[in-house]
KOLVEXRO-181956 format. One record per residue (C-alpha): x, y, z; residue number from 1. Coordinates in pm, 1 decimal. Layout:
NODE          u          v          w   miti
NODE          X          Y          Z    NUM
...
This chain:
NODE          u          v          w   miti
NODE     2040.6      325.0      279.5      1
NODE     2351.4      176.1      473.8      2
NODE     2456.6      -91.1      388.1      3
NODE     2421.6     -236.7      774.8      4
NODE     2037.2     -222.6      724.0      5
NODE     1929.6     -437.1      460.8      6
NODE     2068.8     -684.5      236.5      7
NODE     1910.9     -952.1      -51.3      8
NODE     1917.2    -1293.5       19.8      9
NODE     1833.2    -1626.0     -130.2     10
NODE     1675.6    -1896.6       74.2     11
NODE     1750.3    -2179.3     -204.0     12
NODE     2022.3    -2188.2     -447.6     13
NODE     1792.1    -2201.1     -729.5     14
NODE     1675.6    -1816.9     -645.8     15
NODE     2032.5    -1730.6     -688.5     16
NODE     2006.5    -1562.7    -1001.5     17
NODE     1655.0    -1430.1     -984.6     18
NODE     1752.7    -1261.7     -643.4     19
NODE     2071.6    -1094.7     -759.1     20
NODE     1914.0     -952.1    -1001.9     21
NODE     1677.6     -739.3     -731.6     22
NODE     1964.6     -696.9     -579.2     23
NODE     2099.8     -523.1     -887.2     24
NODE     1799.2     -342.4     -914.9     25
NODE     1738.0     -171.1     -576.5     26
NODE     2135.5     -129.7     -520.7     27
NODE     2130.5     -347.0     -197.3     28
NODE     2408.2     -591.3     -133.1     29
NODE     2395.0     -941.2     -144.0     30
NODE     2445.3    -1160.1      163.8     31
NODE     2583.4     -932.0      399.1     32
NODE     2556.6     -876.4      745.5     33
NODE     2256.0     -691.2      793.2     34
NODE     1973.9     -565.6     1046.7     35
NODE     1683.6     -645.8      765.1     36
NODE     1696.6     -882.5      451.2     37
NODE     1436.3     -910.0      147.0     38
NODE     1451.9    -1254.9       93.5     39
NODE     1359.1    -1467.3     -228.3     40
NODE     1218.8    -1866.3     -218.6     41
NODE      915.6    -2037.5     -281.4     42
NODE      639.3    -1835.9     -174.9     43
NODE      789.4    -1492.7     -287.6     44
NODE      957.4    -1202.2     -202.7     45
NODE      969.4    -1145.9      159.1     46
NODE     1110.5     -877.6      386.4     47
NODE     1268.6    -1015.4      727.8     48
NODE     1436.1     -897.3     1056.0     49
NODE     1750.3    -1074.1     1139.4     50
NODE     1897.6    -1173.8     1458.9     51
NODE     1747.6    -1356.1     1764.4     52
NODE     1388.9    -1259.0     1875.3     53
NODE     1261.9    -1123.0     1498.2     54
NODE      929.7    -1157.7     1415.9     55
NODE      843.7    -1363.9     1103.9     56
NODE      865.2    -1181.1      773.2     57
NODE      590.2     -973.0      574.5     58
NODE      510.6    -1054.8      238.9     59
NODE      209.6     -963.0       16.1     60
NODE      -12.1    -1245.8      -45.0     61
NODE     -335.7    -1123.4     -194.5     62
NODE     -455.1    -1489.8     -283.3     63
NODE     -456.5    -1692.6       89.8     64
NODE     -495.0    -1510.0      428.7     65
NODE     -635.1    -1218.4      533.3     66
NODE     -681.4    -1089.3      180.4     67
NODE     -890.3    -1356.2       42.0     68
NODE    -1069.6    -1388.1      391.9     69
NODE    -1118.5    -1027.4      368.3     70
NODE    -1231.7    -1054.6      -37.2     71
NODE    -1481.5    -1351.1       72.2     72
NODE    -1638.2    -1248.8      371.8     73
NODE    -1517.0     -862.6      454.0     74
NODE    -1882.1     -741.1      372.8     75
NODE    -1863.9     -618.2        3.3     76
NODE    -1963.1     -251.1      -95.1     77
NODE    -2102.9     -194.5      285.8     78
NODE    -1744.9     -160.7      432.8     79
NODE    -1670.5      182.8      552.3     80
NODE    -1400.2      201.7      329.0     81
NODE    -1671.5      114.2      -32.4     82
NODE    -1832.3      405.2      122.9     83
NODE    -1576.1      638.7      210.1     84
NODE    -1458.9      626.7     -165.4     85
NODE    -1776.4      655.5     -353.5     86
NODE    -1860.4      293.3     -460.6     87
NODE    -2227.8      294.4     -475.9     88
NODE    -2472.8      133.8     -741.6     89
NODE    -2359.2      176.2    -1093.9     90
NODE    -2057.5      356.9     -962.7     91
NODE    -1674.1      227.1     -941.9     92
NODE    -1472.2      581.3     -940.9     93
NODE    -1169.6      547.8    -1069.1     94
NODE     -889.6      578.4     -790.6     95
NODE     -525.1      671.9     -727.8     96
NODE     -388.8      510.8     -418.3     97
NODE     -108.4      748.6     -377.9     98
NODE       29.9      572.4      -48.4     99
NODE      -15.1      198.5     -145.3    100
NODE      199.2       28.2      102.4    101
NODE      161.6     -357.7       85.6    102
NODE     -169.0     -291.8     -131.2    103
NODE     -434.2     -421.5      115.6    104
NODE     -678.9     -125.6       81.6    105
NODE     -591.3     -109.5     -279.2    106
NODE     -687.6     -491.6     -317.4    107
NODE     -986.5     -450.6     -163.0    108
NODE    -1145.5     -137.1     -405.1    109
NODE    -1028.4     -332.9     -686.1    110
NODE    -1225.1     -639.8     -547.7    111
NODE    -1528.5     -393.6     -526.5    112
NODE    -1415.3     -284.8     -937.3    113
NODE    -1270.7      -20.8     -913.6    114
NODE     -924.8       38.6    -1157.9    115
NODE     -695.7       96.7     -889.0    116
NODE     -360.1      242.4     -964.9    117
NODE      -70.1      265.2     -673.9    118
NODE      190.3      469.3     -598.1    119
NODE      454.7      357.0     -360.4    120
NODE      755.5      567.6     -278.5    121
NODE     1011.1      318.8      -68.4    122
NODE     1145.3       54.0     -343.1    123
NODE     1156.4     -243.5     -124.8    124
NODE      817.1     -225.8      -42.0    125
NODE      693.7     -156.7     -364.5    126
NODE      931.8     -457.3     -471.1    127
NODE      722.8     -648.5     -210.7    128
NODE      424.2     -498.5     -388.4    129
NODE      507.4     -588.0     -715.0    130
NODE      601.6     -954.3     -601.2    131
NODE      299.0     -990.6     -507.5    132
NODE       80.1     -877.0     -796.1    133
NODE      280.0    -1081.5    -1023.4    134
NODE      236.1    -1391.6     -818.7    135
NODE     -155.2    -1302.6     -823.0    136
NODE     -189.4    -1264.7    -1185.6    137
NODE     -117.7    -1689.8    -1222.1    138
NODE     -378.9    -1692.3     -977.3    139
NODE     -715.9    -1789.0    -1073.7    140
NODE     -932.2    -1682.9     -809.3    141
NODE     -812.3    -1328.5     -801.6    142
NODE     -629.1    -1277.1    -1151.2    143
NODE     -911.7    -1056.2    -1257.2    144
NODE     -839.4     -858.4     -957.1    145
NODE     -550.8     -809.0     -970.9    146
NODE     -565.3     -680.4    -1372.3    147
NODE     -716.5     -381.6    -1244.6    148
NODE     -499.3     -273.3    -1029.7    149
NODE     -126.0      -95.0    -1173.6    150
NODE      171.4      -18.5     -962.8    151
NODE      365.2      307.4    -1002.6    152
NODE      663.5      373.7     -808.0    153
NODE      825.0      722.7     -722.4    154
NODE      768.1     1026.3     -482.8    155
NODE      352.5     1030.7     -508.6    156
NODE      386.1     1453.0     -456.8    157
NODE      555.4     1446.9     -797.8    158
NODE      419.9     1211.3     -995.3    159
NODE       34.0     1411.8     -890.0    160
NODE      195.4     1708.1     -977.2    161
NODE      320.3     1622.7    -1304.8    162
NODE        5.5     1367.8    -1377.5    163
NODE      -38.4     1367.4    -1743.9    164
NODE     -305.3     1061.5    -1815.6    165
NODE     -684.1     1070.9    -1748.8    166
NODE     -689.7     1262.7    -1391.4    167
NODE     -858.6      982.4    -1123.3    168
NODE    -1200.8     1053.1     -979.9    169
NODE    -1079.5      973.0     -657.9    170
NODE     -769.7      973.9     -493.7    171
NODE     -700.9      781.6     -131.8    172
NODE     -418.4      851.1      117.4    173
NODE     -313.1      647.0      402.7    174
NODE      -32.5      831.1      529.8    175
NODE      204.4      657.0      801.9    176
NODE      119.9      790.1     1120.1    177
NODE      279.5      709.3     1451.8    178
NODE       29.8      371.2     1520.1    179
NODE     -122.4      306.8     1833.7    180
NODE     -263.8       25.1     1649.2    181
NODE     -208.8     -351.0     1925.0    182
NODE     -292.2     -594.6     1689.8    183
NODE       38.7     -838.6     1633.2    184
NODE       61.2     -802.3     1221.1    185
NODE       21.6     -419.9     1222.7    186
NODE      321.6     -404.8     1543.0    187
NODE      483.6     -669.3     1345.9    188
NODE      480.3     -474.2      978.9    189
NODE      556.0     -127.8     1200.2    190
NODE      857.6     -267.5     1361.2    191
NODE      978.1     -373.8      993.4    192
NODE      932.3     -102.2      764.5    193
NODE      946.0      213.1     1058.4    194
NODE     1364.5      218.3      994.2    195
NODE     1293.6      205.9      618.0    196
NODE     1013.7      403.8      582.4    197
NODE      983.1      667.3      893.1    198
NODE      613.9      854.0      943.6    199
NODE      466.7     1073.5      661.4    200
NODE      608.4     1377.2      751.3    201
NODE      494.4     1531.7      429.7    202
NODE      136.4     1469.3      477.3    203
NODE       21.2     1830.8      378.2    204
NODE      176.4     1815.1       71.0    205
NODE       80.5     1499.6      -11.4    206
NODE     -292.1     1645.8       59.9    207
NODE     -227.4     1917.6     -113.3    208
NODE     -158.4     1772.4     -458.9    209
NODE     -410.5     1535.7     -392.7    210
NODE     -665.7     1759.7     -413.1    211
NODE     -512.3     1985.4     -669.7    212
NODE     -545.0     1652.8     -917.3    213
NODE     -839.3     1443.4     -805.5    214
NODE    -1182.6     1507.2    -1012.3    215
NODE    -1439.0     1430.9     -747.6    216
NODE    -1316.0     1371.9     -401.4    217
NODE     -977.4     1268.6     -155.0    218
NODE    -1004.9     1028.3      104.2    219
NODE     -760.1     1053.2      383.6    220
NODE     -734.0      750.7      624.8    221
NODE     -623.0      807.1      992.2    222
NODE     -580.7      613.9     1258.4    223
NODE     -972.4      780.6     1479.3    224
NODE     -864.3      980.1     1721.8    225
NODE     -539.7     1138.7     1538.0    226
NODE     -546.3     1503.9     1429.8    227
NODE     -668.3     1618.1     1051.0    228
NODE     -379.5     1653.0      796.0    229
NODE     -240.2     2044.8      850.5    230
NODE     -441.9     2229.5      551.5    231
NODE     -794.4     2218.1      417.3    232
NODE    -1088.4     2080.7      645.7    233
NODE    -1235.4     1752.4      521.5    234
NODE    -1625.6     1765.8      412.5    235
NODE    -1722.7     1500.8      674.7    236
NODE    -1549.0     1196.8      796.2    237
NODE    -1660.9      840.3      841.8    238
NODE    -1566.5      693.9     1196.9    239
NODE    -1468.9      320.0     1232.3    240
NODE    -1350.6      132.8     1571.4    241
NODE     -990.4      216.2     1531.2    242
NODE    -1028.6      436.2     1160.3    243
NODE    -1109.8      734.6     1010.5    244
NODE    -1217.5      830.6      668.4    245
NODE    -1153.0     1238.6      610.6    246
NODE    -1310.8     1274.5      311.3    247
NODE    -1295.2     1634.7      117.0    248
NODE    -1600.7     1607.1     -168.6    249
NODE    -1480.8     1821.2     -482.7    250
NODE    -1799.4     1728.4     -695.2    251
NODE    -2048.7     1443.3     -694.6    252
NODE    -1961.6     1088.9     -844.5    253
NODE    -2240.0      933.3    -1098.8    254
């Protein structure tokens, strides 16, 4: 990553140390000129564009906003998503997130029960990830959540290839896909992580050892009216007002 990019910062003083020391641990410079910084102060870690006209930063907060609107009132196991993944009475499949991002969807299945573990390739964002869970977990209202859901970070092709624990029942991909998406946090979160992060250009092999690990079924999300991942033809699909669920069945859940 050059070193123009992105750069750690501390807000206060007292973040100092603790800030240095993610500095230390994703290799990024401290305090340096930079296009993007990951920031550290009271509410978190936060990722931020610099320079005149930015948009505010993104941080994951899975105990106020739209998560714990979204936990309280986002419809329970009848969202399209509950559905796409198996949750049905008696059932919470055990799922692999392999594309985790800032965790939203992953938050979500774990609010429904499911154990949720993550995979998230880019460090910074799965430093923002991991932030975030730890800040949850001295939460009361979603600590219990948040205990079943564990992040792994590394290339999520590799680590499904060379998967040596209890194989999940399901496993869900959100791959990033050029977004047509107008809504202000999605352009907002797009415009940050696109230079970091690029579009899934790996998609079929991500698919690939999906299926090639997951017991009972893969669940692609795409944006609706994008093309199926190159490879296999999904089962069905479940169509939403701006989402897709591609879903390829390998063998019944319950």
């Amino acid at each position: 990553m050059s070193e123009s990019l992105l750069c750690v910062q501390a807000l206060e003083p007292r973040f100092d140390q603790a800030a240095r020391q993610w500095a230390a641990r994703l290799n990024l410079p401290m305090n340096q000129e930079a296009l993007f910084a990951l920031q550290l102060g009271e509410a978190g870690l936060q990722l931020a564009e610099l320079g005149p006209g930015a948009p505010g930063p993104v941080r994951v907060d899975f105990v106020e906003g739209a998560a714990a609107h979204r936990r309280l009132y986002g419809g329970g196991s009848g969202q399209m998503i509950a559905k796409a993944v198996g949750v049905q009475a008696g059932i919470r499949p055990r799922i692999l997130d392999a594309t985790a991002g800032l965790g939203r969807d992953a938050f979500v299945l774990a609010t429904l029960g499911c154990e949720v573990q993550l995979i998230e390739r880019q460090p910074v964002i799965a430093a923002l990830l991991e932030d975030g869970l730890a800040r949850a977990a001295r939460a009361p209202d979603v600590a219990d959540i948040t205990a079943r859901m564990r992040l792994l970070t590394g290339n999520a092709i590799e680590l499904m290839r060379q998967w040596a624990g209890e194989r999940p029942q399901v496993i869900y991909l959100d791959p990033m896909f050029p977004h047509r998406d107008k809504s202000a946090l999605v352009k907002k979160e797009m415009r940050l992580f696109r230079p970091l992060v690029g579009d899934d250009l790996d998609a079929p092999a991500l698919l690939e050892a999906a299926l090639a690990l997951a017991s009972h079924r893969v669940v692609v999300k795409r944006p609706r009216k994008a093309p199926i991942i190159d490879g296999p033809k999904p089962g069905y699909s479940l169509e939403g007002k701006s989402s897709r669920y591609d879903i390829y069945a390998l063998k019944k859940l319950g």
